[in-house]
Structures are given as C-alpha cells and as structure tokens.
C-alpha positions as CSV (number, residue, x, y, z in Angstrom):
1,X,175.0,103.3,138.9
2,X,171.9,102.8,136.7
3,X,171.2,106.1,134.9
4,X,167.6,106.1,133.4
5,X,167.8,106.5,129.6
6,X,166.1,109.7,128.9
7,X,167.0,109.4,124.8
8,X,165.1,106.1,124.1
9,X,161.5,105.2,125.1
10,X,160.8,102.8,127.8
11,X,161.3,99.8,125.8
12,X,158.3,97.5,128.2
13,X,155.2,98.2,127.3
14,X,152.8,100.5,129.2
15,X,150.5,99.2,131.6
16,X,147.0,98.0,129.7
17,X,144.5,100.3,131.5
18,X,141.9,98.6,134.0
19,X,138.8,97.7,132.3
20,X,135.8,97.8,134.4
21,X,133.8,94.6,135.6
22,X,131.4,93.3,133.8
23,X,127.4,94.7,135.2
24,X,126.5,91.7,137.0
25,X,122.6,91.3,135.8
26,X,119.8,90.1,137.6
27,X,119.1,86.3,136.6
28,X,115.4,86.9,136.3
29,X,113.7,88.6,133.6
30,X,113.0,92.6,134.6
31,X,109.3,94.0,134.1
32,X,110.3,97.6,132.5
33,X,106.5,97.8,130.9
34,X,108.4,98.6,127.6
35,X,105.8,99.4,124.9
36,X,106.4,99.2,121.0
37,X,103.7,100.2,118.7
38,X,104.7,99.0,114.8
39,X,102.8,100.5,112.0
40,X,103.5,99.3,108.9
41,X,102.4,101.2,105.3
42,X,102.4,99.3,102.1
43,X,101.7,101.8,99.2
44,X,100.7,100.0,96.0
45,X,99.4,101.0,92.4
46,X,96.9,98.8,90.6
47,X,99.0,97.5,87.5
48,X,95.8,95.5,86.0
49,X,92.3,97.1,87.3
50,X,90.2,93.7,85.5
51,X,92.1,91.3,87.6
52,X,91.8,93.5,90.7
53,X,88.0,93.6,90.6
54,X,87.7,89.9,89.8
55,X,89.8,88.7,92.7
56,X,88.2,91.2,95.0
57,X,84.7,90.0,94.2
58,X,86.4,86.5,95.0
59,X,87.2,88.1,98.4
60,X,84.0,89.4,99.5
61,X,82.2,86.0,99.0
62,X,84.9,84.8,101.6
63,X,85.5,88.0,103.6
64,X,81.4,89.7,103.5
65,X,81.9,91.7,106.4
66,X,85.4,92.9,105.9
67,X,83.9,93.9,102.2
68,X,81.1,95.5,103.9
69,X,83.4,97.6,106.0
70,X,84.7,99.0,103.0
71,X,81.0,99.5,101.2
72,X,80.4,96.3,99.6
73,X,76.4,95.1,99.2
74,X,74.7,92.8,97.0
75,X,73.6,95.6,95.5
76,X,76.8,97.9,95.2
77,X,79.6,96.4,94.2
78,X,82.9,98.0,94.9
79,X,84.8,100.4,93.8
80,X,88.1,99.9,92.5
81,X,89.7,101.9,95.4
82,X,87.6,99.7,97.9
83,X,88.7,96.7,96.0
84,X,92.4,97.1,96.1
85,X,91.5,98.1,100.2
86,X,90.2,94.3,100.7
87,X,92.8,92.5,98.6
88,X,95.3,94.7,101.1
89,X,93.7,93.9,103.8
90,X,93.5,90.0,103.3
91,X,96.6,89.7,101.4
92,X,100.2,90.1,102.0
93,X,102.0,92.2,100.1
94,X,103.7,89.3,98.2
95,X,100.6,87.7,97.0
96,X,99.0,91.4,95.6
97,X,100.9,91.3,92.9
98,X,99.5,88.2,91.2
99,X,96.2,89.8,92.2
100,X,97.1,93.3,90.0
101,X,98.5,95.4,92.2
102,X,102.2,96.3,92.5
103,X,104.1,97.3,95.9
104,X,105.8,100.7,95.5
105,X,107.1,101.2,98.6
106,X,107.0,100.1,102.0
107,X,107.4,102.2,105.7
108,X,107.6,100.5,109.1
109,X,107.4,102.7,112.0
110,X,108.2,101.7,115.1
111,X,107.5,103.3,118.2
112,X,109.0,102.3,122.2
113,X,108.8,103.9,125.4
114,X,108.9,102.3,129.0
115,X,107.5,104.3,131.6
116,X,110.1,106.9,132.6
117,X,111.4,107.9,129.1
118,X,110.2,109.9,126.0
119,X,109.2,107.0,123.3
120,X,112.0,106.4,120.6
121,X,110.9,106.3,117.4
122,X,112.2,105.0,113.8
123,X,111.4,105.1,110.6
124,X,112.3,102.9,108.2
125,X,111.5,102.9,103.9
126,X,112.2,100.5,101.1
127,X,111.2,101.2,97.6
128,X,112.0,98.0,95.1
129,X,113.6,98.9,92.0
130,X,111.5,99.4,89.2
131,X,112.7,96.2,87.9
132,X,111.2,93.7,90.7
C-alpha cells in the first residue's frame, strides 16, 4: 500500500496556472476620436544681444509680416525682446544659438483624451547642463 509522504514536498512540480487568451483585436483600425494637444516651451536667454538684433533684422526682410506681428515697421525697429520672439519663432531651437541666444530649458506638454474619459496629461522638462 502506497502511503502518501507527508515529510517531503511533492517532488513534481505544481501545475503552471492557466494564462488567459490573448484579446483577439479587430483587424481594422478603430476610430476612438483620440485627441492630443502638444505644447512645447523653449525658454532661452540672449547670450550676445549685437548678434541677436543683426540676425533678426535679417529675418524681417524675409519674414515682414511675422515681424510685423511682433511690432516691426520701417520705422520702428524691434526691440530686443521682439527680436529674440522672431528668431524663436523662425528658428529651431538648435540653430538660436549661433544666432545669440542660448536654450535654458525645455517643457513639452502633452495633453489626450478620447471622448468618454478625462484627458491625460504629462509633463515633461529638460534643462542642458550648463556646459552644452
């Protein structure tokens, strides 16, 4: 008679649990009328204010009425707020700093939502070292 060995464990091991199929997905794509919104802030300091100006005035000869958004005339020139505005706004953060200005830190936000849930939001930050 076969007496089960209560001392040792069950030397086979235990069953794996079941795992759960796989969610069979539709083939086609779904329409959920997700919606993302991405704003992105670039904050920058003007290392060299001469070289600022001077491409700026480049700019507004090729950009008038983006320069004329921000105040720029033939007879008022701009400002050096409203300069480093138009070099942003035509520029990408890469190329600013050969134009005088220097990238101090930089924020995405992203916003998504489809149409039955509360939109998600993140935010993310990157400051360069000092040293870029």
């Amino acid at each position: 008679m076969n007496r089960p060995n209560l001392t040792h464990p069950d030397p086979r091991p235990a069953p794996a649990p079941a795992l759960a199929p796989p969610r069979q997905l539709p083939r086609r794509p779904l329409d959920l009328r997700v919606r993302t919104r991405r704003i992105q802030v670039e904050e920058l300091v003007v290392d060299d204010p001469g070289k600022v100006l001077d491409h700026a005035q480049q700019a507004a000869l090729t950009a008038p009425d983006t320069a004329a958004a921000l105040g720029h005339s033939p007879t008022t020139p701009l400002t050096l707020p409203a300069a480093a505005a138009l070099l942003c706004a035509l520029h990408e953060p890469g190329e600013l700093a050969a134009m005088g200005l220097r990238l101090t830190r930089h924020t995405t936000h992203v916003t998504a939502s489809d149409q039955q849930t509360e939109p998600v939001s993140l935010e993310l930050s990157y400051a360069p070292d000092p040293e870029d």
